[in-house]
HTML snippet that shows the backbone in 3Dmol.js (N, CA, C, O; Angstrom):
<script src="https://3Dmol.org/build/3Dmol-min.js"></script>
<div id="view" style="width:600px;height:400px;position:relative"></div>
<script>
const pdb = `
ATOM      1  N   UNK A   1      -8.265   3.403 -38.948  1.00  0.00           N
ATOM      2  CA  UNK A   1      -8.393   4.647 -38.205  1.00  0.00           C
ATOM      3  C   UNK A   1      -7.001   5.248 -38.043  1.00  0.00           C
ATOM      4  O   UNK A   1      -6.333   4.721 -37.154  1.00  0.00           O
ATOM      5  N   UNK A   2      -6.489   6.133 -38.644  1.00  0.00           N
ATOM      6  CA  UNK A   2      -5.308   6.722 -38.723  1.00  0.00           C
ATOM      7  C   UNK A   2      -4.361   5.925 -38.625  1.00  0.00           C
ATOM      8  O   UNK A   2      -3.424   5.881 -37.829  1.00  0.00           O
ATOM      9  N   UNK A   3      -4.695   5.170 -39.634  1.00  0.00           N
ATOM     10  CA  UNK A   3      -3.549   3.716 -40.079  1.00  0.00           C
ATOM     11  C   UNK A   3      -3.531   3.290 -39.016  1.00  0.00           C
ATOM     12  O   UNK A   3      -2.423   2.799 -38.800  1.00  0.00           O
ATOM     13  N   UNK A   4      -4.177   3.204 -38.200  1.00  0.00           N
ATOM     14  CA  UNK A   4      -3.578   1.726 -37.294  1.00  0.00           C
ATOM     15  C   UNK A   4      -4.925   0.892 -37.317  1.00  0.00           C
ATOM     16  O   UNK A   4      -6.063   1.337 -37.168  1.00  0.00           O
ATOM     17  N   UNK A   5      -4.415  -0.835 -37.607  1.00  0.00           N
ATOM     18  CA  UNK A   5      -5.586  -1.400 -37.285  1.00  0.00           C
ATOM     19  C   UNK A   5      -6.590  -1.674 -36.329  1.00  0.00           C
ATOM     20  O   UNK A   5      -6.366  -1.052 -35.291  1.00  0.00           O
ATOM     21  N   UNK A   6      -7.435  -2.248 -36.289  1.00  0.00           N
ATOM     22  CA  UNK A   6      -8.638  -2.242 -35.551  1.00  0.00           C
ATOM     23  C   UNK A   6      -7.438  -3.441 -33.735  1.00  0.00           C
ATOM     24  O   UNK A   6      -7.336  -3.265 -32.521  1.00  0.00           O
ATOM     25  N   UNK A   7      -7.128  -4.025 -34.304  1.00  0.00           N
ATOM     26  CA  UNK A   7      -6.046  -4.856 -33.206  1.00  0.00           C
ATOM     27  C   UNK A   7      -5.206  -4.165 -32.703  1.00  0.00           C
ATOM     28  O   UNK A   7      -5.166  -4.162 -31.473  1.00  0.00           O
ATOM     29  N   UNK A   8      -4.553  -3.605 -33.213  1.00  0.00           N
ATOM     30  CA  UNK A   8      -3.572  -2.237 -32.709  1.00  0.00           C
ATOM     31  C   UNK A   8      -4.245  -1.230 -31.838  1.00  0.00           C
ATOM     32  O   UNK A   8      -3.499  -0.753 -30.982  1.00  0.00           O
ATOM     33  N   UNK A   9      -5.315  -0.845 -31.847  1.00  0.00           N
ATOM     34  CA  UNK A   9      -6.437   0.290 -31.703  1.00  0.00           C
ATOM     35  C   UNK A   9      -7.160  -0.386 -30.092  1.00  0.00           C
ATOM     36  O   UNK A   9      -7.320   0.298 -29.082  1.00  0.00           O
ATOM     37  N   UNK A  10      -7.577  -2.164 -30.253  1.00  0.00           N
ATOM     38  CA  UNK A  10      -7.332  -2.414 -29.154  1.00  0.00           C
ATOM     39  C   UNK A  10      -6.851  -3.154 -28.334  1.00  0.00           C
ATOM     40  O   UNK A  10      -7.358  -3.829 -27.438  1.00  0.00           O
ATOM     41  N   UNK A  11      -5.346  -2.938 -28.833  1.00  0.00           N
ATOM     42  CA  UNK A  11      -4.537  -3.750 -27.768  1.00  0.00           C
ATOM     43  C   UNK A  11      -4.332  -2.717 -27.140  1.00  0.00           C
ATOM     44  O   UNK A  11      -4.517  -2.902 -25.937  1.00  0.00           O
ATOM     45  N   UNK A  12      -3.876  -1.172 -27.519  1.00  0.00           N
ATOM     46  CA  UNK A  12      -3.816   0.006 -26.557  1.00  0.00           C
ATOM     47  C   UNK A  12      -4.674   0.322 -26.124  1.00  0.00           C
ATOM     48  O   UNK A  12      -4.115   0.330 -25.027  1.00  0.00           O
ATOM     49  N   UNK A  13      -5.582   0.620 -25.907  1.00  0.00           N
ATOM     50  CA  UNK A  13      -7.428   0.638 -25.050  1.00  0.00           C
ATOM     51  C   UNK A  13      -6.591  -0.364 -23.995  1.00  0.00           C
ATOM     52  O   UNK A  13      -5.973  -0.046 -22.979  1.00  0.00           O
ATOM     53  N   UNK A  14      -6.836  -1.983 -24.730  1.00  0.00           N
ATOM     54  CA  UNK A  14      -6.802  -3.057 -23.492  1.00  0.00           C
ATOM     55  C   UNK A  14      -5.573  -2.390 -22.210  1.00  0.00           C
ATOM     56  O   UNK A  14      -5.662  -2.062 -21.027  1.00  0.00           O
ATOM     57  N   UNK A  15      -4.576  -2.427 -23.135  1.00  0.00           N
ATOM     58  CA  UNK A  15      -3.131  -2.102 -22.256  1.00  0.00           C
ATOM     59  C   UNK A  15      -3.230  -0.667 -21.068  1.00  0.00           C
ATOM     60  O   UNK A  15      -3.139  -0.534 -19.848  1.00  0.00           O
ATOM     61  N   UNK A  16      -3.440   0.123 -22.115  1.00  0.00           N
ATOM     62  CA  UNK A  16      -3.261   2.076 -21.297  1.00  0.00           C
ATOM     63  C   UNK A  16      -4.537   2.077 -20.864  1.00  0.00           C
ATOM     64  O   UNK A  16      -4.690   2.060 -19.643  1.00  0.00           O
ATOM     65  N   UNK A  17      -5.508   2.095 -21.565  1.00  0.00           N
ATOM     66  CA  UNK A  17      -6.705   2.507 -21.218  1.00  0.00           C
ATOM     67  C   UNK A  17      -7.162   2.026 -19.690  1.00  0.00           C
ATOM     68  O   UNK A  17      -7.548   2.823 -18.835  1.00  0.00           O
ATOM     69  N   UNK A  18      -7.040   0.413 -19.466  1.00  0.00           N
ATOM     70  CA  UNK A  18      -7.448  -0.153 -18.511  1.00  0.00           C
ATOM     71  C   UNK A  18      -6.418   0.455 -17.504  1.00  0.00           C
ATOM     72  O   UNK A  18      -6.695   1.216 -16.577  1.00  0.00           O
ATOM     73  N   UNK A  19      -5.625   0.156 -17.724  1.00  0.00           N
ATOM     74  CA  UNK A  19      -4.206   0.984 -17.146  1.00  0.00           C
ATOM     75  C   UNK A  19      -4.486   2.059 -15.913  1.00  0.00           C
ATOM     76  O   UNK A  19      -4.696   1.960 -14.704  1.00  0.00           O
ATOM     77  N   UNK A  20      -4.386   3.017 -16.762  1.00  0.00           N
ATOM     78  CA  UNK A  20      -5.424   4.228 -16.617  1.00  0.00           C
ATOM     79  C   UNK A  20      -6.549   4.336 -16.216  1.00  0.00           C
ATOM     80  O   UNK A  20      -6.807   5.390 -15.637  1.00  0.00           O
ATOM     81  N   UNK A  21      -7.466   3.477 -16.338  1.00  0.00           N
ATOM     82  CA  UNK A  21      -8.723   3.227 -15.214  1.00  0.00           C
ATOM     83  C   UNK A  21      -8.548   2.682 -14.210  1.00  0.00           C
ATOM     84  O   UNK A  21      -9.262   3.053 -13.279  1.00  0.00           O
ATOM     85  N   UNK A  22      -7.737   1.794 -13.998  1.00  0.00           N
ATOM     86  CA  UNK A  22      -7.211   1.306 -12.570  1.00  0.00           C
ATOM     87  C   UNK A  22      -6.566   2.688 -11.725  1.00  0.00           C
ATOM     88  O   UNK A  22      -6.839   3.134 -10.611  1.00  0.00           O
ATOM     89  N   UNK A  23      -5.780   3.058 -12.573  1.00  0.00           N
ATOM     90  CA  UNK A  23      -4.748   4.394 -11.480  1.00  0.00           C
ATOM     91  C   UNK A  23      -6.396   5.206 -11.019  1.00  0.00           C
ATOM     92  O   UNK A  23      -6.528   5.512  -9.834  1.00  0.00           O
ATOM     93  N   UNK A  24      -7.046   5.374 -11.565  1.00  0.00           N
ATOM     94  CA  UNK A  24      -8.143   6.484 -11.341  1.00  0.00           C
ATOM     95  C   UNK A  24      -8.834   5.774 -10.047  1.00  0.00           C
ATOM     96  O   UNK A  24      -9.243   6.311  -9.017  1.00  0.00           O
ATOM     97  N   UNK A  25      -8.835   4.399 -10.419  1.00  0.00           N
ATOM     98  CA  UNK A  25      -9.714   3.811  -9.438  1.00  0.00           C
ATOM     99  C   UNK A  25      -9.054   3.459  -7.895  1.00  0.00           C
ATOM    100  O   UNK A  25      -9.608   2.999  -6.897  1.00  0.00           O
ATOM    101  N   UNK A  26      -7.502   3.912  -8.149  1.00  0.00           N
ATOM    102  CA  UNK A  26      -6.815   3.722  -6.796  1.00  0.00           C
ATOM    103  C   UNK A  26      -7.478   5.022  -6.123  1.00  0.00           C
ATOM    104  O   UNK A  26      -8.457   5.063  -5.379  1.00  0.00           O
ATOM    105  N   UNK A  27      -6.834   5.863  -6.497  1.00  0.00           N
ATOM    106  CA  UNK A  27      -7.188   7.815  -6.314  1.00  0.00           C
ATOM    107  C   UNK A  27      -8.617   8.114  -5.801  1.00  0.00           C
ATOM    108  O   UNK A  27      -9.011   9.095  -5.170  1.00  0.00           O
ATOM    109  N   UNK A  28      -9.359   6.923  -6.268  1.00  0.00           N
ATOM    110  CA  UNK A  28     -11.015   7.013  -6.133  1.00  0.00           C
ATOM    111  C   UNK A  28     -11.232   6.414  -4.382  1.00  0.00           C
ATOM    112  O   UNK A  28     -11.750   7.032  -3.452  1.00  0.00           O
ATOM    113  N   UNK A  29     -10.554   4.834  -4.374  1.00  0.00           N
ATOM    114  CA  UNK A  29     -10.697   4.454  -3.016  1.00  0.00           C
ATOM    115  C   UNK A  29      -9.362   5.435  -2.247  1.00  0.00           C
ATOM    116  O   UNK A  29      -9.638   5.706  -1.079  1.00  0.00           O
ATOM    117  N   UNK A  30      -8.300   5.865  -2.616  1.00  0.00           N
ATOM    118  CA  UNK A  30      -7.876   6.790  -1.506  1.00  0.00           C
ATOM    119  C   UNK A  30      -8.911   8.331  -0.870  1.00  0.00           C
ATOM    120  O   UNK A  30      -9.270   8.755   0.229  1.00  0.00           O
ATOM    121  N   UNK A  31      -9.049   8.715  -2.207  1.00  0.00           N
ATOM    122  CA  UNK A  31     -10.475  10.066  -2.160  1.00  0.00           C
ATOM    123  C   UNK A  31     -11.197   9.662  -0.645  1.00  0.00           C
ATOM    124  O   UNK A  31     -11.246  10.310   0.400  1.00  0.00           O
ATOM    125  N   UNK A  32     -11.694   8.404  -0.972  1.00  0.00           N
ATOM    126  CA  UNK A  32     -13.169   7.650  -0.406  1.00  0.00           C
ATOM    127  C   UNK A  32     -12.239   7.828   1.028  1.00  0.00           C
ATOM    128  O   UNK A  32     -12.662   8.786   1.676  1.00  0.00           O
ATOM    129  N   UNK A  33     -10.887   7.030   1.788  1.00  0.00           N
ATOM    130  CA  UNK A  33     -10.570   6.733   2.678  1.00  0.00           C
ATOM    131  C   UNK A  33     -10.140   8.161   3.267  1.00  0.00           C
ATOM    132  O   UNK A  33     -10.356   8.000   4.468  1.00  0.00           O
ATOM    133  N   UNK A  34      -9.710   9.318   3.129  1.00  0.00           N
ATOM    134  CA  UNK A  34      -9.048  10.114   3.197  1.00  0.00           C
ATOM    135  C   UNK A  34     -10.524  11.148   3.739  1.00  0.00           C
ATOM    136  O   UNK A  34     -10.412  11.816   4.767  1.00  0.00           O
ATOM    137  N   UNK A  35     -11.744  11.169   2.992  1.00  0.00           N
ATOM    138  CA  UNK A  35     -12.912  11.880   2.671  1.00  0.00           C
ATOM    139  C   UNK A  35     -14.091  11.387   4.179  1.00  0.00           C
ATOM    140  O   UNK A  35     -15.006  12.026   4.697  1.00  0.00           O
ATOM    141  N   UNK A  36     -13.532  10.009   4.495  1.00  0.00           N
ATOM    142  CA  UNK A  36     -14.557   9.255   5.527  1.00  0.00           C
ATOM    143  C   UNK A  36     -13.614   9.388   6.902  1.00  0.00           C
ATOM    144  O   UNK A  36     -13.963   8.878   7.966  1.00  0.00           O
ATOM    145  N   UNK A  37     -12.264  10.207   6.722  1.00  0.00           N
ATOM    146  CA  UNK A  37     -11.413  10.077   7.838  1.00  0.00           C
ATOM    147  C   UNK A  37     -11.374   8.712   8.606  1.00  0.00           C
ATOM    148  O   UNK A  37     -11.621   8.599   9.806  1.00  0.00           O
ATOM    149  N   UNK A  38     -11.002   7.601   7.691  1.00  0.00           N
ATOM    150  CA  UNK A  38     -10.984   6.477   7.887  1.00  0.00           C
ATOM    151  C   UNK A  38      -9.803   5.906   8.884  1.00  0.00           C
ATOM    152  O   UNK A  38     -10.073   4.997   9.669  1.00  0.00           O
ATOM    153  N   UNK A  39      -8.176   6.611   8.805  1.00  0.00           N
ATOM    154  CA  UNK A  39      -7.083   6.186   9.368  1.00  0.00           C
ATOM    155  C   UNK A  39      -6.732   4.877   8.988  1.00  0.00           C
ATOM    156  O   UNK A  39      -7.133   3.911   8.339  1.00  0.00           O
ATOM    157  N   UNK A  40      -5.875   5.250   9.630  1.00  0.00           N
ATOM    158  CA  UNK A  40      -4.746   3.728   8.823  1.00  0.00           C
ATOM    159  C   UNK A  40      -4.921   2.374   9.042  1.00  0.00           C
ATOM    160  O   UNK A  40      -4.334   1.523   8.373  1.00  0.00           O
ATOM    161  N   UNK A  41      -5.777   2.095  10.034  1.00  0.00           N
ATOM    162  CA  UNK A  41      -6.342   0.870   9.462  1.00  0.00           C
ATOM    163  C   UNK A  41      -7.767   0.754   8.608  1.00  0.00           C
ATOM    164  O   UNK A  41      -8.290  -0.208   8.045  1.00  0.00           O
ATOM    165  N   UNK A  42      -8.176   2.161   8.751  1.00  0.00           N
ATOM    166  CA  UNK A  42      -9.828   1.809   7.713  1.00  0.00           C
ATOM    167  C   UNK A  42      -9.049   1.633   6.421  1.00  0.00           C
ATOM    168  O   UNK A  42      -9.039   0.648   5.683  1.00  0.00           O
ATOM    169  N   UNK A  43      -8.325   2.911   6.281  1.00  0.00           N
ATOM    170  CA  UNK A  43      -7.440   2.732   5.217  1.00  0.00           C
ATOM    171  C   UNK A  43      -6.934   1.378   4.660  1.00  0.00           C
ATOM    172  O   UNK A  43      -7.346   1.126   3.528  1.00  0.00           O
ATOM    173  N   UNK A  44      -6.281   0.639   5.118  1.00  0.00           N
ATOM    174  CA  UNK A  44      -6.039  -0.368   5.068  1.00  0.00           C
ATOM    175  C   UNK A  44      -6.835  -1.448   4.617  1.00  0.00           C
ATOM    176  O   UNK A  44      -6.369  -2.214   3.774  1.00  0.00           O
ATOM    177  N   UNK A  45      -7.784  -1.581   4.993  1.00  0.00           N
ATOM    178  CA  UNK A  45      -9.301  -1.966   4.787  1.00  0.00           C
ATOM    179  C   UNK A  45      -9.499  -1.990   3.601  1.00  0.00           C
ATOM    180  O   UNK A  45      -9.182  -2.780   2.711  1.00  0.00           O
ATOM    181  N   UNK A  46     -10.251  -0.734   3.641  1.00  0.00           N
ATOM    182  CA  UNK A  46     -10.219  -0.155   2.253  1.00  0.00           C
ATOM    183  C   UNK A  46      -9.507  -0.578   0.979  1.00  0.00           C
ATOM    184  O   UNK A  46     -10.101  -0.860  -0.061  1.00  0.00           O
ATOM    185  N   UNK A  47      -8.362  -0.597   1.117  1.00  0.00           N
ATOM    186  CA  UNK A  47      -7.689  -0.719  -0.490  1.00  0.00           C
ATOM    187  C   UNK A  47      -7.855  -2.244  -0.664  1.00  0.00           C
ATOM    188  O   UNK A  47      -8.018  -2.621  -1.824  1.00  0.00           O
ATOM    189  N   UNK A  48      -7.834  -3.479   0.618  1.00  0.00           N
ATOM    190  CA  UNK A  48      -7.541  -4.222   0.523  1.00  0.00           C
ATOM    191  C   UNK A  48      -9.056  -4.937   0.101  1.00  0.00           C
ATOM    192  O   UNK A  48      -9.087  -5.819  -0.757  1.00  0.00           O
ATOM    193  N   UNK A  49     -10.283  -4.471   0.783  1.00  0.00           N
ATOM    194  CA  UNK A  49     -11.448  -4.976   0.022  1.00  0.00           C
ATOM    195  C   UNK A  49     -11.521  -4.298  -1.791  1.00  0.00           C
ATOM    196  O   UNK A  49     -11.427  -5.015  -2.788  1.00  0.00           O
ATOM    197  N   UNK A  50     -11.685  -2.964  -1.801  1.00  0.00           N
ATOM    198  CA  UNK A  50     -11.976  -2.671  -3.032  1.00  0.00           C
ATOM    199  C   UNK A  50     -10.844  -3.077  -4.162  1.00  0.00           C
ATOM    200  O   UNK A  50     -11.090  -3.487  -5.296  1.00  0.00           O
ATOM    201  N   UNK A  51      -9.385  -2.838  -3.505  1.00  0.00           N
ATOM    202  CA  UNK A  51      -8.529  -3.584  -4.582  1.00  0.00           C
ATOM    203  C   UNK A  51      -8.039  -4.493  -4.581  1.00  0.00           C
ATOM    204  O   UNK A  51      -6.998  -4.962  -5.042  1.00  0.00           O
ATOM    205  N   UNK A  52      -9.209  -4.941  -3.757  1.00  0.00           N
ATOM    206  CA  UNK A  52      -8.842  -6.861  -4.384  1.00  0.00           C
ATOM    207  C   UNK A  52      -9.011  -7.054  -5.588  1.00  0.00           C
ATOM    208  O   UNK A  52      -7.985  -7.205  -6.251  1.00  0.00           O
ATOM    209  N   UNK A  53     -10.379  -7.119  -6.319  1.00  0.00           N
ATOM    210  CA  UNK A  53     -10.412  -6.992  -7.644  1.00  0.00           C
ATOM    211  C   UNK A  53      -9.633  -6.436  -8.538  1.00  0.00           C
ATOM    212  O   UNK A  53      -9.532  -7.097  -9.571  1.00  0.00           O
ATOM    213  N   UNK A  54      -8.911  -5.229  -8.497  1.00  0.00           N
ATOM    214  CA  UNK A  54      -8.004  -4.814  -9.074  1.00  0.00           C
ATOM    215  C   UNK A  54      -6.650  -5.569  -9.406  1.00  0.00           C
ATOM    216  O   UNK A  54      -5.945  -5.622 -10.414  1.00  0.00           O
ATOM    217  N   UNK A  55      -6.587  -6.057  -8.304  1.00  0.00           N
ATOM    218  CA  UNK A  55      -5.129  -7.251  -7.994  1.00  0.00           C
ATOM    219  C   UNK A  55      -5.756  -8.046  -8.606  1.00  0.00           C
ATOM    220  O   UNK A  55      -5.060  -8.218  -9.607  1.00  0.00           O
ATOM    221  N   UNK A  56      -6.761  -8.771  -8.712  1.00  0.00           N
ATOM    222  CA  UNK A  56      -6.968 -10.066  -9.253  1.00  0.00           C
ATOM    223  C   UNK A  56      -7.434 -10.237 -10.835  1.00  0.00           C
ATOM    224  O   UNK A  56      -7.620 -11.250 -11.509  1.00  0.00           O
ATOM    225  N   UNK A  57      -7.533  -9.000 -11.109  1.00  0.00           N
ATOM    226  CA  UNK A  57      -7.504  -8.384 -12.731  1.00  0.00           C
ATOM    227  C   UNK A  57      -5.804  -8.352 -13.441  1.00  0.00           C
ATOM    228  O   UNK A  57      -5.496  -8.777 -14.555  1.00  0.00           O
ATOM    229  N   UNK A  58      -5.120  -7.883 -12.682  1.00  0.00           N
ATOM    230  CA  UNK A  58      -3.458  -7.737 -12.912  1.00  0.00           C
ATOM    231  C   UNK A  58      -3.064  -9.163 -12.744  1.00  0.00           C
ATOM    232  O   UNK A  58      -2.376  -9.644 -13.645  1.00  0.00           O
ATOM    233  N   UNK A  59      -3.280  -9.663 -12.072  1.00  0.00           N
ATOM    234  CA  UNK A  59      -2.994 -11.248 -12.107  1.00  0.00           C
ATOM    235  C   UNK A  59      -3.719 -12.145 -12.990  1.00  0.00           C
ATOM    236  O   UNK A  59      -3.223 -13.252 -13.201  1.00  0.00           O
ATOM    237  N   UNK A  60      -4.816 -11.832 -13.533  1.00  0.00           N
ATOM    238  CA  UNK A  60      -4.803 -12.716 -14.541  1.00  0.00           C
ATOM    239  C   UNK A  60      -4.178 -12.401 -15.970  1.00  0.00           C
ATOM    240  O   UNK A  60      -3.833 -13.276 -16.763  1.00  0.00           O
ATOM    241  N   UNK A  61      -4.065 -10.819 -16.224  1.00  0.00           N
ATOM    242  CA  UNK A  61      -3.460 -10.359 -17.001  1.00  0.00           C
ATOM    243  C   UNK A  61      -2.035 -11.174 -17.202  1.00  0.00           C
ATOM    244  O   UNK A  61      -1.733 -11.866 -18.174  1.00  0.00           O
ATOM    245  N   UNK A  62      -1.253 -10.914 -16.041  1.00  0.00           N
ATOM    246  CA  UNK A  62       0.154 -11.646 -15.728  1.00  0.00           C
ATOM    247  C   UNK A  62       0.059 -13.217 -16.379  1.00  0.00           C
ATOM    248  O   UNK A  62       0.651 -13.749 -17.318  1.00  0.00           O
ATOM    249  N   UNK A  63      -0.943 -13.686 -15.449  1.00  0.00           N
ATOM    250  CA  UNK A  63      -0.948 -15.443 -15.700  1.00  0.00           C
ATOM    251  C   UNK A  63      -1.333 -15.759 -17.119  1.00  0.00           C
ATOM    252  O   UNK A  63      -0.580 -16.577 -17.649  1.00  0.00           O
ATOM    253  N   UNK A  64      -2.142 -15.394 -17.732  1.00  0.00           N
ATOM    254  CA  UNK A  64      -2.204 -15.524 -19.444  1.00  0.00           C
ATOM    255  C   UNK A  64      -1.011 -15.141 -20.109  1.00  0.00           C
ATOM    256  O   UNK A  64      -0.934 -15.413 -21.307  1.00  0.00           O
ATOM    257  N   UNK A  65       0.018 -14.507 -19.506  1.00  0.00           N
ATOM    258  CA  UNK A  65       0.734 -13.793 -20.385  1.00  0.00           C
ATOM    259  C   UNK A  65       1.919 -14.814 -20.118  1.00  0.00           C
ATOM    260  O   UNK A  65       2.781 -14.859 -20.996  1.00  0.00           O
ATOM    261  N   UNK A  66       2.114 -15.900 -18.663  1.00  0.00           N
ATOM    262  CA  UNK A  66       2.976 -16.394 -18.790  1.00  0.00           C
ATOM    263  C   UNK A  66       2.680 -17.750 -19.406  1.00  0.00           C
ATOM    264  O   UNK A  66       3.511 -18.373 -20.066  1.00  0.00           O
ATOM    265  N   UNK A  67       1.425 -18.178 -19.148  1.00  0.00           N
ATOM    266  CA  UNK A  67       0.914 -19.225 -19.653  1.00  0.00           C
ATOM    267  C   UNK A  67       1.373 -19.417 -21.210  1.00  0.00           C
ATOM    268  O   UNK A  67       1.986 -20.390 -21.649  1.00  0.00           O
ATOM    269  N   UNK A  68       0.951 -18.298 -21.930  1.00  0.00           N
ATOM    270  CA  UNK A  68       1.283 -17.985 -23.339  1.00  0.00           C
ATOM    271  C   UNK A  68       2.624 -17.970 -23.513  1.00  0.00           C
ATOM    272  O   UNK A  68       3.025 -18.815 -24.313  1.00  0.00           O
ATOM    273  N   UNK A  69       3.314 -17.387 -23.097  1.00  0.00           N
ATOM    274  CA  UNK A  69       5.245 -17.535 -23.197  1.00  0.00           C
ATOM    275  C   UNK A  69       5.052 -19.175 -22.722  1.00  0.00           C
ATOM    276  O   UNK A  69       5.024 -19.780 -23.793  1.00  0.00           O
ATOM    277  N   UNK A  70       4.926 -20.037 -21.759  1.00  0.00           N
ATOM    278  CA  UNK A  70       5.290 -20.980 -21.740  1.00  0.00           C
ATOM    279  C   UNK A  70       4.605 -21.636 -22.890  1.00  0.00           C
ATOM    280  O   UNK A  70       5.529 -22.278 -23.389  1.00  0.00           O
ATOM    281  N   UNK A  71       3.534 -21.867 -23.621  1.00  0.00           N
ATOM    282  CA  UNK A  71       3.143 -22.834 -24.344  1.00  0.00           C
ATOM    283  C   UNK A  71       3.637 -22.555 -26.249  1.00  0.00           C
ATOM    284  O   UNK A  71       3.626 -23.364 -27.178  1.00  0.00           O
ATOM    285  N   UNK A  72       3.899 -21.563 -26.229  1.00  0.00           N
ATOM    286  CA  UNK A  72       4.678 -21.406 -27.684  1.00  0.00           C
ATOM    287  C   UNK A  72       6.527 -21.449 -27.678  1.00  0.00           C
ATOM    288  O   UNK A  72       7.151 -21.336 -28.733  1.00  0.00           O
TER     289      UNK A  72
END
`;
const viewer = $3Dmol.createViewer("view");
viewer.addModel(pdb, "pdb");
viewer.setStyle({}, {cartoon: {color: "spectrum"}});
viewer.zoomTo();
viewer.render();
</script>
């Protein structure tokens, strides 16, 4: 697909794309907290239930990546 291979094609998806769906999905729970006049501790709340998952997606990202540098 315009010379780049099918691996190339998605390691950028994996990398930006997800990337980029995360930033959307911050903007989404601020929208949500900002929209429910939640204040700074709903707020708080908030990012910390819904982006938990988010954090724990970036961290495994991280931990494979050091795992892999350490074992080669």
């Amino acid at each position: 697909m315009f010379g780049y291979s099918e691996e190339q094609v998605a390691w950028f998806g994996l990398t930006f794309g997800v990337s980029a769906f995360m930033l959307y999905m911050v903007f989404i729970i601020f929208q949500l907290a900002r929209e429910s006049k939640a204040g700074r501790m709903g707020t708080f709340v908030l990012f910390l239930a819904l982006g938990f998952g988010l954090l724990g997606f970036a961290a495994k990202g991280l931990i494979k990546y050091f795992l892999a540098g350490v074992t080669e």
